[in-house]
C-alpha positions in Angstrom: 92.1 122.4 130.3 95.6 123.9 130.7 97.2 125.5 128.2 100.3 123.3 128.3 97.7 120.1 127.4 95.7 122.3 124.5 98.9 122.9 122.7 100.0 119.4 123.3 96.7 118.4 121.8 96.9 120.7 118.9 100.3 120.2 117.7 99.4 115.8 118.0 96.6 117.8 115.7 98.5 119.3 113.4 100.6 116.4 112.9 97.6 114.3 111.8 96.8 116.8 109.4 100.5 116.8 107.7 100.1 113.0 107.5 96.6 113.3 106.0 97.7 115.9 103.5 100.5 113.5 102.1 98.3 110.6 101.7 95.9 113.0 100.4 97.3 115.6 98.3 95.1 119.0 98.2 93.2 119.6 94.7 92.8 115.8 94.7 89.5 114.0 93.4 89.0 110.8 95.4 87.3 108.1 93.7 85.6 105.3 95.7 87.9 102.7 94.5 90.1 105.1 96.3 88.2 105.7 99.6 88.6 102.1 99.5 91.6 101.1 99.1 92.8 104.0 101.8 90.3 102.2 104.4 91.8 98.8 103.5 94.9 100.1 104.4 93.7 101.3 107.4 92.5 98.2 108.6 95.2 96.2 107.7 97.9 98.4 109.5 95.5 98.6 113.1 95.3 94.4 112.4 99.4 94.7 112.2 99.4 96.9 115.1 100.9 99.6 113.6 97.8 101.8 114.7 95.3 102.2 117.5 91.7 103.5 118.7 91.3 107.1 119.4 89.4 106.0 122.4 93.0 103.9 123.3 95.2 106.5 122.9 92.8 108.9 124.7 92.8 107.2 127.8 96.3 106.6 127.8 97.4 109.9 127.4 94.6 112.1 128.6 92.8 109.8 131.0 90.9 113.0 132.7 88.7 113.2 129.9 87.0 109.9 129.5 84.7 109.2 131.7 84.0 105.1 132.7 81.4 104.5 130.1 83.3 105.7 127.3 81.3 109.3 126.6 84.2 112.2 126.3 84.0 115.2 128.6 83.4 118.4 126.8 86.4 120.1 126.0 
């Protein structure tokens, strides 16, 4: 992998991350109710479109590592 794409990957990465910590504030006990209702949110934004598959958004953007029957290259 170049190290153009491995920084490209890392900071799409690192953005995740940010995201995750604002849903999901550090020092934070999740409860299942909550587990919950963040999955249910999850699921209704991919049904809205708002989201996609990794496996989607893998071949779209980094189409040199997925193979044909769907198992990921090493990286």
């Amino acid at each position: 992998m170049s190290p153009k794409t491995e920084a490209k990957i890392l900071r799409k990465l690192e953005r995740i991350e940010k995201l995750l910590i604002k849903v999901i504030p550090q020092k934070t006990e999740l409860t299942e109710e909550d587990v919950l209702k963040i999955i249910e949110e999850g699921n209704r934004e991919y049904r809205e479109g708002k989201t996609e598959d990794l496996e989607v958004w893998l071949k779209r953007e980094y189409p040199q590592y997925v193979k044909k029957n769907r198992a990921f290259h090493k990286v």
